[in-house]
N, CA, C and O atoms as a GROMACS GRO file, in nm:
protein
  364
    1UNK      N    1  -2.133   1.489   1.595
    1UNK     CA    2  -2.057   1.612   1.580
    1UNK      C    3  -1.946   1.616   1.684
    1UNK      O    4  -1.970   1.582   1.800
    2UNK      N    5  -1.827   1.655   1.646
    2UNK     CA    6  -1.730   1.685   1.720
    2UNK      C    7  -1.723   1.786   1.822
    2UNK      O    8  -1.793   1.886   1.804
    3UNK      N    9  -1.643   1.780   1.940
    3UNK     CA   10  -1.590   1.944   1.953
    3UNK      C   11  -1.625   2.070   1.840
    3UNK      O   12  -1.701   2.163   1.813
    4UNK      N   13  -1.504   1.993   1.798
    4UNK     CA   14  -1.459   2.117   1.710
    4UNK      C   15  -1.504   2.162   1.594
    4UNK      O   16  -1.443   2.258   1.546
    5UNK      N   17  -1.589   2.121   1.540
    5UNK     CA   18  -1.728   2.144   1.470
    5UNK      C   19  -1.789   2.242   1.440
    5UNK      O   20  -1.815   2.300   1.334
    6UNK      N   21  -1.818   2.261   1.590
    6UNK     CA   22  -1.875   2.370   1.660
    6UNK      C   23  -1.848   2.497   1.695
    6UNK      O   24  -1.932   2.586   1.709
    7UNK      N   25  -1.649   2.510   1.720
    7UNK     CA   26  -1.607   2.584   1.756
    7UNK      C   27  -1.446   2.586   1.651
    7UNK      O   28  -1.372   2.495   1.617
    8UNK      N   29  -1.442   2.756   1.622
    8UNK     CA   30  -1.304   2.787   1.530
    8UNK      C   31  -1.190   2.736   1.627
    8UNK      O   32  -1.196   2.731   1.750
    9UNK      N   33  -1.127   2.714   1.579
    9UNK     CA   34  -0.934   2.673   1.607
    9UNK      C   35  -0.919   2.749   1.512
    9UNK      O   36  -0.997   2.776   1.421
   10UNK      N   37  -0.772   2.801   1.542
   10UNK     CA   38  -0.666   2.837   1.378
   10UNK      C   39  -0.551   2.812   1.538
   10UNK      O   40  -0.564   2.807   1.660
   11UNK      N   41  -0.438   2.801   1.431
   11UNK     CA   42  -0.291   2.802   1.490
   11UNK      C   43  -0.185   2.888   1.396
   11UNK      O   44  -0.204   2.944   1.288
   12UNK      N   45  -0.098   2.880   1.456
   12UNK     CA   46   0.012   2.965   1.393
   12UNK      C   47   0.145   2.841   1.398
   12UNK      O   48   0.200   2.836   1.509
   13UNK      N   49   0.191   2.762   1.314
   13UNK     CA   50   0.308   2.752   1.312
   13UNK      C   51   0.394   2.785   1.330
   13UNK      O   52   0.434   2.886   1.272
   14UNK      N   53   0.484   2.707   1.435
   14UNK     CA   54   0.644   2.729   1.486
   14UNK      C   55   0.704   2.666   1.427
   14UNK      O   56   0.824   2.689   1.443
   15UNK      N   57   0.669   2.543   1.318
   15UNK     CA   58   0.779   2.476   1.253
   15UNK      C   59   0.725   2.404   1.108
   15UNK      O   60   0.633   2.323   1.116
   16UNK      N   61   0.785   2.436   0.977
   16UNK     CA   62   0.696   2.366   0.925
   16UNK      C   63   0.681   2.262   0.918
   16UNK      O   64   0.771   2.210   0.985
   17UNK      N   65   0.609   2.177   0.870
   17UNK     CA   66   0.549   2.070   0.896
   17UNK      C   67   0.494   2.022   0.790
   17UNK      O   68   0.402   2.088   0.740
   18UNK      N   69   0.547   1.858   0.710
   18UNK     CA   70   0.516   1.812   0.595
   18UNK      C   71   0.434   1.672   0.612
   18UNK      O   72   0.462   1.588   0.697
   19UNK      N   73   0.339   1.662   0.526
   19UNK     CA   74   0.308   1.514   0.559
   19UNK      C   75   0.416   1.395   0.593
   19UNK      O   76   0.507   1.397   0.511
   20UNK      N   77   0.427   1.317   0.669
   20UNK     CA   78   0.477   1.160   0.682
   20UNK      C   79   0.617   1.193   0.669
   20UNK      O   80   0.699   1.120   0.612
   21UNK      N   81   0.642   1.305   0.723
   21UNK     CA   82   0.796   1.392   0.767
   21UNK      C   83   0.896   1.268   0.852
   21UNK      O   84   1.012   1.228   0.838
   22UNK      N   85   0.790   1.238   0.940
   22UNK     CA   86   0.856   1.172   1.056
   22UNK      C   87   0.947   0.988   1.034
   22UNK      O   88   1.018   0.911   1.098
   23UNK      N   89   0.865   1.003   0.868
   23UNK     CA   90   0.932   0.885   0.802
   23UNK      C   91   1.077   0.866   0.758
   23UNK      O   92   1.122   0.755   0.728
   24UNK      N   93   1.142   0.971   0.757
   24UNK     CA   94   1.256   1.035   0.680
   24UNK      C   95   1.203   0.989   0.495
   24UNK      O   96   1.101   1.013   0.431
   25UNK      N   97   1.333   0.915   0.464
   25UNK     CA   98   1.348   0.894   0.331
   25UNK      C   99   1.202   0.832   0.284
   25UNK      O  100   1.129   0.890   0.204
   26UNK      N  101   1.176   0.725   0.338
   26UNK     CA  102   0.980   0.626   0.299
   26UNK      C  103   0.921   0.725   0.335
   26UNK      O  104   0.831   0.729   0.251
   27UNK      N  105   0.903   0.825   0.413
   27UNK     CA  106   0.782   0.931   0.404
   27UNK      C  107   0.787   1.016   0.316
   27UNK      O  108   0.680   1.073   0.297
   28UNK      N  109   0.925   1.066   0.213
   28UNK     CA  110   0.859   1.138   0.116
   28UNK      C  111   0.872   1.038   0.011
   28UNK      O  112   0.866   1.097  -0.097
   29UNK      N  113   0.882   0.944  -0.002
   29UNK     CA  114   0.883   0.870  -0.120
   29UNK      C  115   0.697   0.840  -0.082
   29UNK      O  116   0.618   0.863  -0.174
   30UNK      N  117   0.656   0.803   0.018
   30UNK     CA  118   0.503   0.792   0.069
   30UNK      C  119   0.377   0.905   0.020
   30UNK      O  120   0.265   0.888  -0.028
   31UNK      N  121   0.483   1.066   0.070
   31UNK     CA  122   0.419   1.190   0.040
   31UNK      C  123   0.369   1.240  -0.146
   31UNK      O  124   0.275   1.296  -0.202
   32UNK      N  125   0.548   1.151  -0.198
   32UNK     CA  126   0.527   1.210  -0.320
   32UNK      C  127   0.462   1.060  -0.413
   32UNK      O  128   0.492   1.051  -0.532
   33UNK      N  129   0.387   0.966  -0.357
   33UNK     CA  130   0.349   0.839  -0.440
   33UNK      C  131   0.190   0.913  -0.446
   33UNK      O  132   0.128   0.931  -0.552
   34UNK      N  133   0.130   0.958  -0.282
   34UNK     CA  134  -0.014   1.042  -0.283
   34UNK      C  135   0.020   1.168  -0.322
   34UNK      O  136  -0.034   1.244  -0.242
   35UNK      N  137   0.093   1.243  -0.419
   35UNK     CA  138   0.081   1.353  -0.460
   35UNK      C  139   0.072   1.480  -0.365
   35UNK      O  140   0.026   1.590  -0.398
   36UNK      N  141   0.113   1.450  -0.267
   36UNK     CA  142   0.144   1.558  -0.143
   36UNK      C  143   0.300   1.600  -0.112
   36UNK      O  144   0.319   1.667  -0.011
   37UNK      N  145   0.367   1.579  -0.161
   37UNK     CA  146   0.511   1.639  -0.140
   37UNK      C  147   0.522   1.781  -0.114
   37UNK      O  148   0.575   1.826  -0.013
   38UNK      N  149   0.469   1.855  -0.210
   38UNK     CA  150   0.464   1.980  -0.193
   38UNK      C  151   0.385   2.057  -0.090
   38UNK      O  152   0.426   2.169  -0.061
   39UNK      N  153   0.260   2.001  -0.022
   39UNK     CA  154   0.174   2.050   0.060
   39UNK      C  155   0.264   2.083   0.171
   39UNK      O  156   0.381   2.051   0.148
   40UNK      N  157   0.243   2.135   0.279
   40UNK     CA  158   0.258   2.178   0.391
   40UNK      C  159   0.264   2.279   0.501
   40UNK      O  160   0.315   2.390   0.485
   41UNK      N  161   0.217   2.243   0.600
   41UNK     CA  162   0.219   2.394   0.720
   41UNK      C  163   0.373   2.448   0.750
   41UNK      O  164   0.468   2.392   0.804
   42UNK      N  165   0.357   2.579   0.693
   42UNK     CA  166   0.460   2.664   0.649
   42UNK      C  167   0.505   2.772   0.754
   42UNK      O  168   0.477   2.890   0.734
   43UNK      N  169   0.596   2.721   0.895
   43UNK     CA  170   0.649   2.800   0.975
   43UNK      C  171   0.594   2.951   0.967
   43UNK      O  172   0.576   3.001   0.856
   44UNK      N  173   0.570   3.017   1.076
   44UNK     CA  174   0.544   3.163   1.101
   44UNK      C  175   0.318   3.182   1.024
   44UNK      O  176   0.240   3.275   1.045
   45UNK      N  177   0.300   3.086   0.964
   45UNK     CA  178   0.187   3.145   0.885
   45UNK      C  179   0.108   3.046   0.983
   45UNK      O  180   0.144   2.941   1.036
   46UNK      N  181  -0.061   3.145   0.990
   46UNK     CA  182  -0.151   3.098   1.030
   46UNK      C  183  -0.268   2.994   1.010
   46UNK      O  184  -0.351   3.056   0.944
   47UNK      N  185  -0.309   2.891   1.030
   47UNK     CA  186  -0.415   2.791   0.928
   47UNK      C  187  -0.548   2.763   1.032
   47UNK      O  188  -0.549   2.783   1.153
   48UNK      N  189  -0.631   2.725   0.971
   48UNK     CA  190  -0.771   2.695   1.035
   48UNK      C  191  -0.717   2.514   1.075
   48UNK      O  192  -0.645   2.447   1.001
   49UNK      N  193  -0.771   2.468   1.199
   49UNK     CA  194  -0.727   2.366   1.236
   49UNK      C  195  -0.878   2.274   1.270
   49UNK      O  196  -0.993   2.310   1.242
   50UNK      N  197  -0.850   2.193   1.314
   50UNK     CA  198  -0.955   2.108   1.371
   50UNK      C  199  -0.911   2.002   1.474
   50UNK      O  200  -0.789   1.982   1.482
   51UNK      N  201  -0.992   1.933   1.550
   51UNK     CA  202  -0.944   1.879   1.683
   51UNK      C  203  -1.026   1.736   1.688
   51UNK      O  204  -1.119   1.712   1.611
   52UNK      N  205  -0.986   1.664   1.770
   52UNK     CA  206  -1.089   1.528   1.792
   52UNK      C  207  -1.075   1.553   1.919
   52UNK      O  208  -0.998   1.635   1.968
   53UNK      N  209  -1.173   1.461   1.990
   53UNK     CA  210  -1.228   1.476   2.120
   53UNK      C  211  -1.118   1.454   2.228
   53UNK      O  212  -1.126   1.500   2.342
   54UNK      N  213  -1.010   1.377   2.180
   54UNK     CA  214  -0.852   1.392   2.281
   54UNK      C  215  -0.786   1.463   2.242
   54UNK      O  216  -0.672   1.451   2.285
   55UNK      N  217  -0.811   1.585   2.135
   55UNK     CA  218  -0.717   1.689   2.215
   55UNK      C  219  -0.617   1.647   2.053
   55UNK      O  220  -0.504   1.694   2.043
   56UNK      N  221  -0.653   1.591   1.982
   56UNK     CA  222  -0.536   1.577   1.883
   56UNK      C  223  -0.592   1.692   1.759
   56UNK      O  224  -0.702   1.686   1.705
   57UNK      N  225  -0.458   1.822   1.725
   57UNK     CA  226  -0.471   1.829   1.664
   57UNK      C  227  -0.445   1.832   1.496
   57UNK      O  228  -0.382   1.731   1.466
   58UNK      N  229  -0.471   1.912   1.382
   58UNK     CA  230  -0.461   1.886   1.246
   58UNK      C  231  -0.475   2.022   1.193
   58UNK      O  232  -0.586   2.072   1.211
   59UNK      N  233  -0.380   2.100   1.126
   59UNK     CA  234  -0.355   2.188   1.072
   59UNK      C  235  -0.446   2.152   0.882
   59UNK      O  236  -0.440   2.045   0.821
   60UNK      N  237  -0.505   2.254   0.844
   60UNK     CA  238  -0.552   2.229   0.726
   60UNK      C  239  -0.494   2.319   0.625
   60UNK      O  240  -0.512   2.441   0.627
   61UNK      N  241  -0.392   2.227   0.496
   61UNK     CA  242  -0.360   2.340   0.434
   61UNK      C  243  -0.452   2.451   0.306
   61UNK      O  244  -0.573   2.470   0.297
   62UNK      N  245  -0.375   2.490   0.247
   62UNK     CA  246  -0.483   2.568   0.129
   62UNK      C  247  -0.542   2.447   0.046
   62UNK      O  248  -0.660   2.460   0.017
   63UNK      N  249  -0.508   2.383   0.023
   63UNK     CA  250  -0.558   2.253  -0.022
   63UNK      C  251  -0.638   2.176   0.026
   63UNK      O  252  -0.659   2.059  -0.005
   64UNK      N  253  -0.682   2.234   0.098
   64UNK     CA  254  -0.808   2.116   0.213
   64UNK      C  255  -0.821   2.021   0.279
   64UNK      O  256  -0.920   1.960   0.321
   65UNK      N  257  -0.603   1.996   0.299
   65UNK     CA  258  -0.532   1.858   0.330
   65UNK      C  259  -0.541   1.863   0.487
   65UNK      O  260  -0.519   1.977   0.527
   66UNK      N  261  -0.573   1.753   0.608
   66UNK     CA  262  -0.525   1.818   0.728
   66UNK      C  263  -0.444   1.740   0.730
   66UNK      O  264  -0.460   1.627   0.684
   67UNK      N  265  -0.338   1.781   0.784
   67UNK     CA  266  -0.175   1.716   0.828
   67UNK      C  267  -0.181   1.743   1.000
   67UNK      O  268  -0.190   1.855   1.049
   68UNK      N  269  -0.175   1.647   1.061
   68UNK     CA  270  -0.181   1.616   1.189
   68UNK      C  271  -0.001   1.713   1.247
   68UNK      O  272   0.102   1.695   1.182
   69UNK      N  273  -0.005   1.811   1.382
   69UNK     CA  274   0.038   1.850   1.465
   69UNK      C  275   0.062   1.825   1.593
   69UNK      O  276  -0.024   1.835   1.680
   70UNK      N  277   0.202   1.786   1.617
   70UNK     CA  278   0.243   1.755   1.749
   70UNK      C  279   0.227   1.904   1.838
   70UNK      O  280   0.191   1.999   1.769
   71UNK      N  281   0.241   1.918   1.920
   71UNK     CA  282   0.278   2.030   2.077
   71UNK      C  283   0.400   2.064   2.010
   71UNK      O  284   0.459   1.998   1.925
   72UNK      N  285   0.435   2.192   2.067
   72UNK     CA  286   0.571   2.243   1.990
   72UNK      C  287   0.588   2.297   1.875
   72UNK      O  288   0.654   2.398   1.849
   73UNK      N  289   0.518   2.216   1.790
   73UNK     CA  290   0.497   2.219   1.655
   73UNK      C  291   0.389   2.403   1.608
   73UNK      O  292   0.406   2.461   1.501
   74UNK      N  293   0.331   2.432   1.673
   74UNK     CA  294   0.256   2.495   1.674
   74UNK      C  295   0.180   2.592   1.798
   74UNK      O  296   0.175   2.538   1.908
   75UNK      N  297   0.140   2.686   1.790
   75UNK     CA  298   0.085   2.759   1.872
   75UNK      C  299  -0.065   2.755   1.856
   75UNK      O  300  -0.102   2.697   1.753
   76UNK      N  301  -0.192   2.820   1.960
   76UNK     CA  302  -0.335   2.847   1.917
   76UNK      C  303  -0.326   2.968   1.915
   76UNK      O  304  -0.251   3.029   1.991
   77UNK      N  305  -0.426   3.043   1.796
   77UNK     CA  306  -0.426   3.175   1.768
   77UNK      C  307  -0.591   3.176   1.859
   77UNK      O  308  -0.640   3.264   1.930
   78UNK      N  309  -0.637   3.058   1.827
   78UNK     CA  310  -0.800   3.057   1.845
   78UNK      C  311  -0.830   2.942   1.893
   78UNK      O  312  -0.802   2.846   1.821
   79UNK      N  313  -0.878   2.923   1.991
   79UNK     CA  314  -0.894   2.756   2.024
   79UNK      C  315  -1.036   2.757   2.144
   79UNK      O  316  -1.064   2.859   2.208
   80UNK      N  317  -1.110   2.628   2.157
   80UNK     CA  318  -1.201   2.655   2.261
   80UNK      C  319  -1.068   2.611   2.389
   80UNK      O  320  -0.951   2.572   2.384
   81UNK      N  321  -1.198   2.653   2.529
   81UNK     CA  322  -1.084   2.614   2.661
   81UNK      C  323  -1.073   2.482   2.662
   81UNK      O  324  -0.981   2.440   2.732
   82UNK      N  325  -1.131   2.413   2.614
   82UNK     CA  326  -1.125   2.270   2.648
   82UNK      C  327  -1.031   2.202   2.584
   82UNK      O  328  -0.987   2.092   2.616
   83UNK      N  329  -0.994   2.284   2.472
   83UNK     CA  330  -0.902   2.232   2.382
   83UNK      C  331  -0.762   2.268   2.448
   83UNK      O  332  -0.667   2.189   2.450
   84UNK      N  333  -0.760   2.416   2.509
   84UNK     CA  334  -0.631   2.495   2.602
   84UNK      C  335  -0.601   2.426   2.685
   84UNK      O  336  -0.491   2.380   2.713
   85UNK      N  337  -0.708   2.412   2.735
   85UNK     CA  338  -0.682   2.285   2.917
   85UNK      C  339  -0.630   2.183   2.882
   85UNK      O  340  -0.568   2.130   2.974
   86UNK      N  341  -0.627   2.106   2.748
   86UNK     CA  342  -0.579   1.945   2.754
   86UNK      C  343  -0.426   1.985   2.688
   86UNK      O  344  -0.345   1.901   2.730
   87UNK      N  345  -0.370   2.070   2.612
   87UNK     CA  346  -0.299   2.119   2.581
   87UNK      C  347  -0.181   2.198   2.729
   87UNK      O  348  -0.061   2.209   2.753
   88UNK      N  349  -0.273   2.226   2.774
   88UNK     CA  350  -0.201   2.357   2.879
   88UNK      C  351  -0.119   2.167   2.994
   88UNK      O  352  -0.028   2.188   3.074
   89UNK      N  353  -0.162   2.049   2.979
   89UNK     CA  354  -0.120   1.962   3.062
   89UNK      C  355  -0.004   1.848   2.992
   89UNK      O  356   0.044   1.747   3.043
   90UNK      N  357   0.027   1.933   2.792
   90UNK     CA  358   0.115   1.818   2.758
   90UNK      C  359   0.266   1.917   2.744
   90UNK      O  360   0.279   2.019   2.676
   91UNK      N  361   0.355   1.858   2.819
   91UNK     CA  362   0.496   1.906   2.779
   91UNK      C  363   0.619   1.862   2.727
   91UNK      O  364   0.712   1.941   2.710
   0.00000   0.00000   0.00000
């Protein structure tokens, strides 16, 4: 069992955020080959998240997709401290 398992996360988006974004042009040709083009964490709205044991986390959309989140990218509405503390040290 994980962290985060155990304990709620949600975040609030500061930016949205699409699968394999960071690809430019091959990431949505990538997004829309797995039928995810359309998915994504949608600036200003809130999502249930989840974490791995370094601190990385993954926004989950209505679809049950998690799409991985950089810092910046997002705020915690709900998070454990352990998750705040490794966060509160990346800038």
């Amino acid at each position: 069992m994980t962290k985060s398992e155990n304990q709620k996360i949600r975040i609030k988006m500061l930016e949205t955020v699409c699968p394999y974004q960071d690809f430019g042009v091959l990431g949505r040709l990538m997004a829309a080959r797995d039928g995810a083009k359309d998915r994504a964490l949608l600036a200003g709205e809130v999502y249930d998240a989840t974490a791995n044991k370094n601190g990385a986390v993954s926004g989950i959309t209505e679809e049950g997709i998690a799409i991985g989140v950089k810092p910046g990218e997002f705020e915690f509405v709900e998070a454990p401290e352990w998750l705040k503390k490794i966060h509160a040290n990346v800038g």
